[in-house]
Every structure is written in structure tokens, then in C-alpha cells.
C-alpha positions, -999 to +999 in steps of 0.1 A: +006+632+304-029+616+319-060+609+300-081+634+291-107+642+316-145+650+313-151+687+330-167+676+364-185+707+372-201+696+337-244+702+332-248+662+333-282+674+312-266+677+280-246+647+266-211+642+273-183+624+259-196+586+246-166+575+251-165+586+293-201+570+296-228+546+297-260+551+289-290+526+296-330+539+292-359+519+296-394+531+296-421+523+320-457+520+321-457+539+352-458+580+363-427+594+374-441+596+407-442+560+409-406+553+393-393+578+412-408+563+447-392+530+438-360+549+446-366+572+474-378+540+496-348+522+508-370+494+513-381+491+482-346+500+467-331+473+481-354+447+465-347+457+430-308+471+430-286+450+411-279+427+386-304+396+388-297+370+420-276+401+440-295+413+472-288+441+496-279+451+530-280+490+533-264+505+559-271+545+552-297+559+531-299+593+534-322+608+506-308+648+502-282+664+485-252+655+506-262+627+519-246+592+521-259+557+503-242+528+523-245+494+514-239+461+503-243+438+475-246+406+476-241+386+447-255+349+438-216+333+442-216+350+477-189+376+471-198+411+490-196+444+468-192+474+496-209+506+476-208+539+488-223+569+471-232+604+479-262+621+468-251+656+449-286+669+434-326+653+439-356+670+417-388+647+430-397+626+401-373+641+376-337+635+384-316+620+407-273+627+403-248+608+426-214+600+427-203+565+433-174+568+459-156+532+459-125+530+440-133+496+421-152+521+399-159+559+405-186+573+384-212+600+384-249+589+379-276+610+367-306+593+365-336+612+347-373+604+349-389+620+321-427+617+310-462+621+325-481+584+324-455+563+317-418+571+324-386+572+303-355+562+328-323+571+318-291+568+336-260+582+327-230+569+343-199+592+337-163+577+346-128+597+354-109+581+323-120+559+293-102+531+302-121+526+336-157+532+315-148+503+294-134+485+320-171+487+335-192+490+301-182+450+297-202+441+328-224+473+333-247+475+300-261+441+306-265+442+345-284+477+343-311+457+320-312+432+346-319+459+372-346+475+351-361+441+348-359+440+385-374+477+391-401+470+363-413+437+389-411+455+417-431+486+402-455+460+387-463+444+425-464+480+440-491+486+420-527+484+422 
């Protein structure tokens, strides 16, 4: 018999299974608003996704529920990481829930944006089975605080 399965129709606003997830937060001295627009611009997005020394080429960014994130990272050794992710459910400046489509990890990220002058970021990545989330939680937890360091630059150069 498989592994047991998290329920994927599942209200990703109430905690899950630990053992299916990762969970990174930081909080910013910025609105909502602003965190949130660091995301919604795929020109800014692109600056600040990914572990520190990775860059991006996107392909497809198509901001809406159903709509498809294409792109690649780059990392600093020169290997390409082809993402692909569809967009599933958008809330401007509260949450943002896709799925990551690639099979070298599938996951379901909700990202939440709560607060009113400074923001606390959470995202919630949600895997198929427990042995792929800690297949991925080895690498993940400390490349998402690299890519909060690398949002929290780019948020502090955006602003005025």
C-alpha cells in the first residue's frame, strides 16, 4: 500500500500535516501591498527568486488563477532548473497558492501576506508523500532564507 496522502482539496489556511510540509516566514518592514508587488511583477520576481547566486529566465508569467509560471533557474555552477507552476488561487496582498508542476519535486505553495505596515510572509509548501518533503526540506529550508534575503534587498531598493 502507498504512503499516506495529504487531502488535496485540503483549506491550505489551516495547518496540515508537519510531516508533508515546509514552512519558512519572515517578516518585513514593508505593507502587504509592497511585498505582494514584488511578486506580481515578473520583473522584479525574477531578480529576487532563488537561492543566493541563481538568476532567472522566465518564459510565461501569467498572474490569474489558471495561469502558467515558466521559467528557468540558473544556478551559480551553471546547471539549468526548468520550473513550471500553475497559479490555482490570488487574493491581492494576502495570498498567493500554486502548484509546482515539475516532477523533481511537486508541491503546493501557499504563500500568505499578513499584516498592515510591515508584513509577515509565510509560505507553505505541501508535498505528495513524506519522503519527497524531506527529500526537499534538506536543501529547501535554507534556500527559502536566502530568497527572503534576496526579496528583503530588492524591497529595500524599491523603496523610497
Amino acid at each position: 500500500m502507498g504512503e499516506a496522502r495529504p487531502d488535496d482539496e485540503a483549506d491550505l489556511r489551516r495547518p496540515a500535516d508537519p510531516e508533508f510540509q515546509i514552512v519558512s516566514s519572515r517578516t518585513f518592514p514593508y505593507s502587504p501591498a509592497q511585498v505582494f508587488a514584488a511578486f506580481t511583477d515578473p520583473e522584479r520576481l525574477k531578480t529576487w527568486w532563488g537561492p543566493a547566486g541563481f538568476t532567472n529566465t522566465f518564459h510565461e508569467f501569467d498572474f490569474h488563477p489558471g495561469g502558467m509560471w515558466k521559467f528557468i533557474m540558473h544556478g551559480p555552477d551553471g546547471t539549468n532548473y526548468v520550473n513550471e507552476s500553475q497559479f490555482l488561487e490570488i487574493v491581492d496582498n494576502e495570498r498567493i497558492v500554486f502548484d509546482h508542476l515539475r516532477t523533481m519535486h511537486r508541491f503546493r505553495m501557499a504563500m500568505t501576506f499578513a499584516g498592515r505596515e510591515e508584513t509577515t510572509l509565510t509560505w507553505r509548501q505541501r508535498f505528495e508523500t513524506v519522503a519527497e518533503c524531506e527529500k526537499v526540506k534538506a536543501f529547501a529550508g535554507p534556500a527559502n532564507e536566502q530568497n527572503f534575503d534576496r526579496l528583503a534587498a530588492e524591497l529595500a531598493t524599491a523603496s523610497p
